[in-house]
C-alpha positions in Angstrom: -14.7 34.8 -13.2 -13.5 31.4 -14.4 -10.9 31.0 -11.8 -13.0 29.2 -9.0 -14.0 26.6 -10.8 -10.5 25.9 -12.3 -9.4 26.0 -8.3 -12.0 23.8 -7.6 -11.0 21.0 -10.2 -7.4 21.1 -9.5 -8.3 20.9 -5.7 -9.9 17.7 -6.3 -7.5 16.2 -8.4 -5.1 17.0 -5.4 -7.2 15.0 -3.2 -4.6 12.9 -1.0 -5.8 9.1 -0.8 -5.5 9.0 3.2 -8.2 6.5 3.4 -6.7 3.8 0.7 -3.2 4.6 2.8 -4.5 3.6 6.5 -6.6 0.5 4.6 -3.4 -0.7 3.5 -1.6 -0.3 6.5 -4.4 -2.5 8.5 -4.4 -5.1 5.6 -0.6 -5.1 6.2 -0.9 -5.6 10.5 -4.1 -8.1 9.7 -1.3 -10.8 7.6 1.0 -10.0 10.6 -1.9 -11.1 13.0 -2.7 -14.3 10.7 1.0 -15.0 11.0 1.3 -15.1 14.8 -1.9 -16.7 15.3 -0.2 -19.5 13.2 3.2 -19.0 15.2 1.2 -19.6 18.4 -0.6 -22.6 16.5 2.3 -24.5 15.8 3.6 -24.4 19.4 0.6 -25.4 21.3 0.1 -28.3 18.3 3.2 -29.4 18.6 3.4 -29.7 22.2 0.0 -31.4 21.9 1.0 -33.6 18.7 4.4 -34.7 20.5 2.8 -36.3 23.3 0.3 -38.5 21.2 1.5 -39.2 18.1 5.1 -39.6 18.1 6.1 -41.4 21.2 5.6 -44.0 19.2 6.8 -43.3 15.7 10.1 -41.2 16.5 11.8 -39.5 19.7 10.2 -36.6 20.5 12.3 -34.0 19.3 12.4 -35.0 15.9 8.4 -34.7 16.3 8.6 -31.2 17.4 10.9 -29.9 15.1 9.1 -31.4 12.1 5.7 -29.9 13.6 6.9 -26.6 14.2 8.6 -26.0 10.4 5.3 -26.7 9.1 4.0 -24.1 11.0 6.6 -21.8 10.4 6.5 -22.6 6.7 2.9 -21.7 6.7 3.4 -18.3 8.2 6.1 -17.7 5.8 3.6 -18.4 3.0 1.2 -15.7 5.1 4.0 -13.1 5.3 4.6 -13.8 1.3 1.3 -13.5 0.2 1.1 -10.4 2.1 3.9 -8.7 0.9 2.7 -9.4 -2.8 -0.9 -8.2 -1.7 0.8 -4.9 -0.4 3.6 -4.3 -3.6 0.2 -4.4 -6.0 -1.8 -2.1 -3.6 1.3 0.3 -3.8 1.6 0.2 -7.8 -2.1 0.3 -8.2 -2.1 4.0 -6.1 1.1 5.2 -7.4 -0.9 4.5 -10.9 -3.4 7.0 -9.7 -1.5 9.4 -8.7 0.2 9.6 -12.0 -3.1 9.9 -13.5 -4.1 12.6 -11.5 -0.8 14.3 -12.0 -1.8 13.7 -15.9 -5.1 14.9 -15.5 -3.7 18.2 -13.7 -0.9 18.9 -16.2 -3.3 18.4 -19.1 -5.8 21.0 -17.6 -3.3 23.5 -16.8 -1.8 23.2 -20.5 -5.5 23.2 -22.4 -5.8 26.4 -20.3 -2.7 28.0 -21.5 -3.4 27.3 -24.9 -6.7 28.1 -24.4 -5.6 31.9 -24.5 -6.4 32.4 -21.2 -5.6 36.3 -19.7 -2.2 36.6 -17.9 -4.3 36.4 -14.1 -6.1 33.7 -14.9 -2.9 31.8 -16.2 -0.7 33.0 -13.2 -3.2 31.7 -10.7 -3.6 28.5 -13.1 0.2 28.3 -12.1 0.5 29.2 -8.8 -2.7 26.6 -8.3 -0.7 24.2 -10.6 2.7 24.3 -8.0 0.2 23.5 -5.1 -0.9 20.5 -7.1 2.1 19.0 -8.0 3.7 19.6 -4.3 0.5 17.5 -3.0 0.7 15.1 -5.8 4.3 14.4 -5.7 6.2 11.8 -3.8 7.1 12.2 -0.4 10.9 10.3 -0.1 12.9 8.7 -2.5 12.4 5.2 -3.7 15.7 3.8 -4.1 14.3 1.0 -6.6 13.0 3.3 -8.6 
């Protein structure tokens, strides 16, 4: 019987990437930490800053506003970068997945032309719907 191996492969090409999913996620909450660390940064600095520097130069508040946009700024720039890191995580795993959707649709078609019997090809197919239900996409994208 042929039919176990040919489970076996299509299993594995099935194989949902929790891992890479939950690595991105903590990637994600790690730019969001950086950010408020910086957030918290630019109050205590320009509390700090206010004090020193500027009672001389300017009133204060003009200190403490300038102070706290750079800091804001720079957590912008964090939150950017992230979302850039994250967008090419996302298209390098939907890349994947299409290439194991490839990979399973080119098995399941060398086996039908392969003259396979009529059981092997219906379990082929049945093992085939299972595959493409686990390698499909869960919602809708609307920018797709």
């Amino acid at each position: 019987m042929r039919v176990l191996p040919l489970i076996s492969s299509l299993m594995s090409l099935a194989n949902v990437d929790v891992g890479g999913a939950v690595s991105r996620r903590a990637k994600g909450m790690g730019y969001a930490l950086v950010a408020i660390v910086f957030l918290l940064t630019a109050y205590v600095l320009a509390v700090g800053a206010l004090a020193f520097f500027l009672a001389e130069h300017m009133s204060t508040w003009a200190a403490l506003a300038i102070i706290a946009l750079g800091f804001v700024g720079m957590a912008g720039l964090v939150f950017w970068f992230g979302s850039l890191s994250a967008r090419a995580e996302e298209q390098r795993a939907r890349e994947v997945a299409e290439a194991r959707q490839k990979a399973t649709l080119g098995t399941l078609t060398g086996l039908a032309l392969g003259g396979g019997s009529t059981k092997t090809l219906i379990i082929a197919a049945l093992a085939g719907v299972l595959a493409g239900g686990l390698l499909g996409t869960k919602g809708s994208d609307p920018q797709d």
